[in-house]
Kinemage of the C-alpha trace (Angstrom):
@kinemage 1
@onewidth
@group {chain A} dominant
@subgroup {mainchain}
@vectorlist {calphas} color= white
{ca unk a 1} P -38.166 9.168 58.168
{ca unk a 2} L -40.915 9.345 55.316
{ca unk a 3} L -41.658 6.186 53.041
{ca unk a 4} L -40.038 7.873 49.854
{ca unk a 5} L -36.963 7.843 51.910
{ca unk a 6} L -37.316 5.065 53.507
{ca unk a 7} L -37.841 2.951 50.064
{ca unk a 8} L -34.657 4.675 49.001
{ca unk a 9} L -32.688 3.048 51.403
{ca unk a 10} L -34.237 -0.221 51.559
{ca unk a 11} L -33.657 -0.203 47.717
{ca unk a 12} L -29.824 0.574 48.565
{ca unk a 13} L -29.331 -1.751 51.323
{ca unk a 14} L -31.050 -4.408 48.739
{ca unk a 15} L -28.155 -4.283 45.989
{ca unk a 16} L -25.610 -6.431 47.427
{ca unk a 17} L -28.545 -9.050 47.934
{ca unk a 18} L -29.577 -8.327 44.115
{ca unk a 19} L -25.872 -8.443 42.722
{ca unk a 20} L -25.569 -11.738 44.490
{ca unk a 21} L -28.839 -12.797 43.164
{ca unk a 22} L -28.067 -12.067 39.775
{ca unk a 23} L -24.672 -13.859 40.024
{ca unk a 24} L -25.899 -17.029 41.265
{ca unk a 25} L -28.449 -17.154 38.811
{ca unk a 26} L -25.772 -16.852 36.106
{ca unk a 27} L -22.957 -18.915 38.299
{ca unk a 28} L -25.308 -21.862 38.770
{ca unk a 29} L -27.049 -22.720 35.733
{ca unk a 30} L -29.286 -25.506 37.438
{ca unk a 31} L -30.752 -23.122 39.695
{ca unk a 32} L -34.211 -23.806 40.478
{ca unk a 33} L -37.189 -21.522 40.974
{ca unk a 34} L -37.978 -23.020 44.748
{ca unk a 35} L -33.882 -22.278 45.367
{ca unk a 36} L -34.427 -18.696 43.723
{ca unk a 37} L -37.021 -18.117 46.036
{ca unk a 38} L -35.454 -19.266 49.432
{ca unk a 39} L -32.820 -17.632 48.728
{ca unk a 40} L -34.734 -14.300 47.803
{ca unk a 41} L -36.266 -15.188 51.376
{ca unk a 42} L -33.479 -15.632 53.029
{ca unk a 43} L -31.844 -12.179 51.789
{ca unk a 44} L -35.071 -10.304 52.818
{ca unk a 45} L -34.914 -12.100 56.705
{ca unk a 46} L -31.633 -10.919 57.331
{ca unk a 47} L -31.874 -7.542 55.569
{ca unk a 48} L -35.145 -7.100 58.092
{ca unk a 49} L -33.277 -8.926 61.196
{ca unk a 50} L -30.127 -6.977 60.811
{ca unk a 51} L -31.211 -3.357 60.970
{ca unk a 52} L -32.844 -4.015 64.085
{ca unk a 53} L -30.293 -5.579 65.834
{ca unk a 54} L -28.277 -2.555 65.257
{ca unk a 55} L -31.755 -0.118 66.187
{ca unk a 56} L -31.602 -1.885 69.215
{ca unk a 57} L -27.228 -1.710 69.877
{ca unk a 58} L -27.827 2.066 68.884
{ca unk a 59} L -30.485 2.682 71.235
{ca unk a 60} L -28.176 1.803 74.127
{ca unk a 61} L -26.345 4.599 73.067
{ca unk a 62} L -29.439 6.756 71.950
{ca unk a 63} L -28.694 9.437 74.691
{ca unk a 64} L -25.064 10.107 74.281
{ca unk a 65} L -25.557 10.906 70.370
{ca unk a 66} L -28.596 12.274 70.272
{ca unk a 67} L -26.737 15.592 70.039
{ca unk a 68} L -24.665 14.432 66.892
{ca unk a 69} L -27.285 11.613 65.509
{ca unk a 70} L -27.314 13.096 61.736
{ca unk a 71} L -23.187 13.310 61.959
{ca unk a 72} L -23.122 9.802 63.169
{ca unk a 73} L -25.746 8.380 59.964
{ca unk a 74} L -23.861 10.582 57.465
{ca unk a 75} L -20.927 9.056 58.136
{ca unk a 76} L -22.431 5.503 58.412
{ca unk a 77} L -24.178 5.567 55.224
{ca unk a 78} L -21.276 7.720 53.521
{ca unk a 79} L -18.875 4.868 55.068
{ca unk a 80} L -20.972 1.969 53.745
{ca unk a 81} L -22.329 3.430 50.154
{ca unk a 82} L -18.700 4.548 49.513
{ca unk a 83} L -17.167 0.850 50.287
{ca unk a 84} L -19.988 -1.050 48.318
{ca unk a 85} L -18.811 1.436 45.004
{ca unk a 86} L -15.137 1.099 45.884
{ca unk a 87} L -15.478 -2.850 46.319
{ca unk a 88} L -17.782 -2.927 42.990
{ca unk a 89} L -15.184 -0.834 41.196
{ca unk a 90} L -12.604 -3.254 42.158
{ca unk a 91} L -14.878 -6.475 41.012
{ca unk a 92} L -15.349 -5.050 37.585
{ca unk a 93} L -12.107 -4.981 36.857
{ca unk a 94} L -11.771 -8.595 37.667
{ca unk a 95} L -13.427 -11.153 35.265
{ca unk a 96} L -16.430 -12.711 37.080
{ca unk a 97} L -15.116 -15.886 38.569
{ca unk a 98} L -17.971 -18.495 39.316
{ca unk a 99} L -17.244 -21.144 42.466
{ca unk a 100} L -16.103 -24.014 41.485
{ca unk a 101} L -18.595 -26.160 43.381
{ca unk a 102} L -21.818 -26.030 41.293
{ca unk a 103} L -24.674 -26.724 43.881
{ca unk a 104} L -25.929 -24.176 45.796
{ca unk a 105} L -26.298 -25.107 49.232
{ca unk a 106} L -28.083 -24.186 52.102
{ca unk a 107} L -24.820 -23.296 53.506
{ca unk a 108} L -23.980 -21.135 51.029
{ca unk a 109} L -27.149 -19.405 50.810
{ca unk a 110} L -27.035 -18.265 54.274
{ca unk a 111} L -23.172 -17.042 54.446
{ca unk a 112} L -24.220 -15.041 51.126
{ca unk a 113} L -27.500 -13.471 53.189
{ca unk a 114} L -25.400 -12.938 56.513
{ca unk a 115} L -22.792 -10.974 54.026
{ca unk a 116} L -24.874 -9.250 52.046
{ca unk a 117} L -26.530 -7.689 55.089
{ca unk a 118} L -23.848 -6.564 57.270
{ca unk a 119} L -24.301 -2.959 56.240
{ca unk a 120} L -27.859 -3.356 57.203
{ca unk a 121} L -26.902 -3.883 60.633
{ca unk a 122} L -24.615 -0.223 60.852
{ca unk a 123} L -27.987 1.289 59.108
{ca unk a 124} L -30.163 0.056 62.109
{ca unk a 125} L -27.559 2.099 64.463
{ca unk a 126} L -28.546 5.007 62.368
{ca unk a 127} L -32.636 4.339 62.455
{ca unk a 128} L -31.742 4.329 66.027
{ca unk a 129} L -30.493 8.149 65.641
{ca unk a 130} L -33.195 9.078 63.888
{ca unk a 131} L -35.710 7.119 66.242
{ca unk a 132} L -37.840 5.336 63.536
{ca unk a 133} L -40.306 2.773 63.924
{ca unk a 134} L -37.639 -0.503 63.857
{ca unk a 135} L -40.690 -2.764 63.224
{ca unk a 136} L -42.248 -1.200 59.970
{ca unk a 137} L -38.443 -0.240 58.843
{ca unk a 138} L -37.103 -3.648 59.087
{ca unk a 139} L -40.465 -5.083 57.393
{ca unk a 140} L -40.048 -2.991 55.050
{ca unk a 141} L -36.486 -3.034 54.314
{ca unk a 142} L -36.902 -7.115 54.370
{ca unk a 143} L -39.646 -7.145 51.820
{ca unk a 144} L -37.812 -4.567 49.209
{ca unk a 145} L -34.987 -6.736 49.349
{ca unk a 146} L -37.073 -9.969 49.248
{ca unk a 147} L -38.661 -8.658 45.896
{ca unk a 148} L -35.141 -7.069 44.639
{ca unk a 149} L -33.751 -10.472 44.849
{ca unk a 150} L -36.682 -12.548 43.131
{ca unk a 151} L -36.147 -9.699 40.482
{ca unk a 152} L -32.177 -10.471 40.192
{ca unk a 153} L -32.980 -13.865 39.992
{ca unk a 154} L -34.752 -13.072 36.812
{ca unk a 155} L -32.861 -11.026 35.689
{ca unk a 156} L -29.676 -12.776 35.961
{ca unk a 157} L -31.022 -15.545 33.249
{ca unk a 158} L -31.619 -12.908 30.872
{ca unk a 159} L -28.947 -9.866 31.295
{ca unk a 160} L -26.919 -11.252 34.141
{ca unk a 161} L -23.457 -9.688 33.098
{ca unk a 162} L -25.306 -6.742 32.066
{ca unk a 163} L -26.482 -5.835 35.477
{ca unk a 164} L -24.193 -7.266 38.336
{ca unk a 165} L -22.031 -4.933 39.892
{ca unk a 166} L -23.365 -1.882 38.635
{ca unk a 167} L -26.314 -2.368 40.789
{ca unk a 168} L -24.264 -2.578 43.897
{ca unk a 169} L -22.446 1.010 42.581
{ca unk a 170} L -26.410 2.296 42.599
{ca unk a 171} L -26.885 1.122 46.079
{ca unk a 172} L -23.923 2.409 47.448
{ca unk a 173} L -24.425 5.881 45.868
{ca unk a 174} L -27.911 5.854 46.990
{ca unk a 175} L -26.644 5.239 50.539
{ca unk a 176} L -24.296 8.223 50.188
{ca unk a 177} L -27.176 10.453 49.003
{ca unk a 178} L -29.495 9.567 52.070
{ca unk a 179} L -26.537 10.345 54.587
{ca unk a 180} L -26.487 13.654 53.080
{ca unk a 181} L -29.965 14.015 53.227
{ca unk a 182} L -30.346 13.508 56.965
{ca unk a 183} L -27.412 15.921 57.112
{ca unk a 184} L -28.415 18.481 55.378
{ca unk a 185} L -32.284 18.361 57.254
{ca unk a 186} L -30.756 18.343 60.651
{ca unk a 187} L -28.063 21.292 59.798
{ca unk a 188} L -30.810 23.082 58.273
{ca unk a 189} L -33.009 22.760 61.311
């Protein structure tokens, strides 16, 4: 996988983690920089942990695939880009609703980084396909999302409602578009 592509992804795997990001910035008006930037940190551990504990799932079943490996991340990818735009879709016909509890807690910043990364963890099944380095991916992936967020944070004081779930329609389309990449390469072959 080349960097270009690689940023592409880690961009789309980052949008959840930037919608969210965005949200709580608008959702919790006391939000403070040092909370901003935990959570931003917390988003870009689990984007980066996530992905490799699928590489690593995936690898256990390296051999058996290895035939259909760019059938198996095409429909991954197309699986997970094509729920993040049908969910977004949904939430933007729905008024934003902001939790009623107004902290944000520790808690809640690490159900929100556990959620937002789940798709991250089908992706690392597919790196494991396509036998990429797990280590500079998951950096990688860890520290787009880790500046993505600090950048929804920012975002979300000045154009929060703007923004929000359009990014995660982005993300999910630019999911989609790498799955057909590695499709088309590998038919093409």
């Amino acid at each position: 996988m080349d960097l270009m592509t690689l940023f592409v992804l880690a961009l789309g795997l980052s949008m959840d983690a930037f919608a969210v990001s965005i949200s709580n910035t608008m959702c919790f008006s006391g939000l403070r920089r040092s909370q901003c930037a935990a959570a931003s940190l917390s988003f870009g551990l689990f984007q980066g942990l996530m992905p490799t504990i699928g590489f690593f799932a995936g690898r256990a079943f390296a051999g058996v695939i290895s035939s259909v490996d760019h059938w198996v991340a095409f429909l991954l990818l197309g699986f997970i880009g094509g729920n993040m735009v049908r969910e977004a879709v949904q939430e933007m016909r729905q008024p934003p609703e902001c939790p009623v509890q107004r902290d944000y807690t520790f808690r809640m910043m690490m159900a929100q980084a556990v959620a937002t990364s789940i798709d991250a963890l089908a992706v690392g099944v597919s790196l494991a396909a396509l036998n990429v380095n797990i280590a500079a991916a998951a950096g990688f992936i860890g520290g787009v999302t880790f500046v993505c967020c600090l950048v929804g944070h920012f975002l979300g004081r000045r154009f929060g409602s703007l923004l929000g779930k359009r990014a995660e329609i982005l993300g999910g389309l630019i999911l989609i578009g790498i799955g057909l990449k590695i499709l088309v390469e590998h038919l093409c072959e």
